[in-house]
C-alpha positions, 0 to 999 in steps of 0.5 A: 518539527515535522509538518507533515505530523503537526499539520497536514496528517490532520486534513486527511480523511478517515478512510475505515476498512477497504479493499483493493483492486486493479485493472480485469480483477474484478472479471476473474473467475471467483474474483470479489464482487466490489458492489455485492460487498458495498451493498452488503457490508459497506464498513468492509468496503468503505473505500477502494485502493485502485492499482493504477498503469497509466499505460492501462487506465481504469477498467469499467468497474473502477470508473464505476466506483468513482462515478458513485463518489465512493472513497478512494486512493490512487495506488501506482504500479509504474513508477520509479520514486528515486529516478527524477526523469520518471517521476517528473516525465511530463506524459506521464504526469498528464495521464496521472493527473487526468486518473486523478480527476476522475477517481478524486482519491484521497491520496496517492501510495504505491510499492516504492521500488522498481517498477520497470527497468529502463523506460517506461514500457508494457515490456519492462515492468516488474516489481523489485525492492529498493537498495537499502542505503541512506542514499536511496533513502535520499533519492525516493525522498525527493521523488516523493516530493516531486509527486506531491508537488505536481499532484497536490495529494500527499504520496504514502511510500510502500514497503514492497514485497522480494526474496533479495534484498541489497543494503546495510539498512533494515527495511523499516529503518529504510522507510523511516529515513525516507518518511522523514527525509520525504516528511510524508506518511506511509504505507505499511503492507504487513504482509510484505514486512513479514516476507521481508523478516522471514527472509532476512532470518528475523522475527515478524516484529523486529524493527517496530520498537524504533519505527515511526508509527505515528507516520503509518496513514495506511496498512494493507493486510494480505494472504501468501502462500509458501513455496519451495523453487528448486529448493529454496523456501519462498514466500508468495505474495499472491493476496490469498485469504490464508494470511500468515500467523507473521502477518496478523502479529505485526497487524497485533503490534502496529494497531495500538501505536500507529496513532494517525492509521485512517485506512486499513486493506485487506488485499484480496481482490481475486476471491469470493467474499465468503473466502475472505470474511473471516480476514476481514472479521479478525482485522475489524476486531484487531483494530477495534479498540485502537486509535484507528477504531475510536476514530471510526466509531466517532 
């Protein structure tokens, strides 16, 4: 039996409806303005996902969050899951559990790829998806649980966004192998799933029947814009309001059965909140009745 399921899911917080943010995003032009929202509209700003490189730290506005005791989640840009030396290098450690004391997140989650090729260095970040295989499964199972070992906090897996993908598994039955390998929750982006079916030439919800729902702690909603480069059809993460019709279906699907859902973000940290309040309207109304719903309204 799972223990994760049966026990340690249930300790975890009820986080509602959040928004994202990470290092100067606030001080774009145009960008959110996280205390105007807070005030404002707190059930849409009930928790702040914080995009963290250690190399960077926190800016101004993050700090101020946390030094309200406002909710918060810790989400890695910097470091690569199935590689034992990044996880478990010991500076790196340090810098994140130092972030940690001052955010005091409910948990950690982050894009489960390649976040910097080679060591970790300012030059060498990206973002790629992992090798779809049962062995990289395998391996980011054991980087998972090295992380949460050496923090204490549960860490929620990303599926991550990408044009190309490598391997024999389908995304989801990826994820599933490393959640269960892992026996950790998820972090599922509904914008990055429906990138991934686009791609791969399947339908926005193909995968879902199988797919352990009861496992998704988090969904992150966001806009994309499509593209065409040198020809070829793209779609791009960019965290726009304009959200795709494929990602509001998987939104429509997962709700209802995604049973232990406590944290919901629509990822849209560069706009102005009169840009995003129909997103953030449809996802409350989507969720209202789910179980993730009922157990806001208690």
């Amino acid at each position: 039996m799972s223990d994760f399921l049966s026990r340690r899911v249930h300790a975890l917080p009820h986080l509602g409806l959040g928004v994202s943010t990470e290092y100067g995003a606030p001080d774009a032009p145009g960008a959110l303005d996280l205390p105007a929202l807070r005030a404002e509209h707190p059930e849409w700003a009930a928790f702040l996902e914080v995009g963290v490189e250690t190399a960077k730290g926190l800016d101004r506005h993050a700090r101020w969050w946390a030094a309200q005791g406002w909710p918060t989640t810790y989400h890695f840009l910097d470091v690569n899951l199935d590689e034992p030396q990044d996880v478990g290098e010991p500076r790196w450690l340090d810098e994140v559990r130092g972030l940690i004391d001052v955010l005091k997140p409910a948990w950690l989650c982050g894009d489960a790829g390649l976040w910097h090729f080679g060591p970790r260095d300012r030059n060498h970040m990206l973002l790629l998806p992992p090798i779809l295989t049962d062995d990289a499964a395998k391996a980011m199972a054991e980087g998972i649980v090295t992380l949460r070992e050496a923090t204490g906090l549960e860490v929620m897996p990303e599926n991550p966004p990408g044009q190309v993908f490598l391997g024999d598994l389908h995304l989801l039955d990826f994820f599933a192998k490393v959640a269960d390998y892992a026996d950790t929750g998820l972090l599922l982006d509904a914008a990055h799933l429906a990138i991934y079916q686009r791609v791969c030439g399947h339908a926005p919800t193909t995968g879902l029947d199988g797919f352990p729902a009861e496992r998704v702690l988090e969904l992150h909603v966001a806009g994309a814009t499509e593209r065409e480069v040198e020809g070829l059809p793209i779609v791009e993460d960019d965290h726009t309001p304009a959200v795709l019709d494929d990602t509001w279906a998987i939104l429509d699907a997962l709700g209802p059965v995604a049973r232990n859902l406590r944290a919901v973000i629509f990822e849209c940290e560069r706009n102005p909140l009169a840009s995003i309040r129909p997103g953030l309207e449809r996802i409350q109304a989507t969720l209202a009745h789910t179980p993730y719903g009922q157990r806001g309204a208690r």
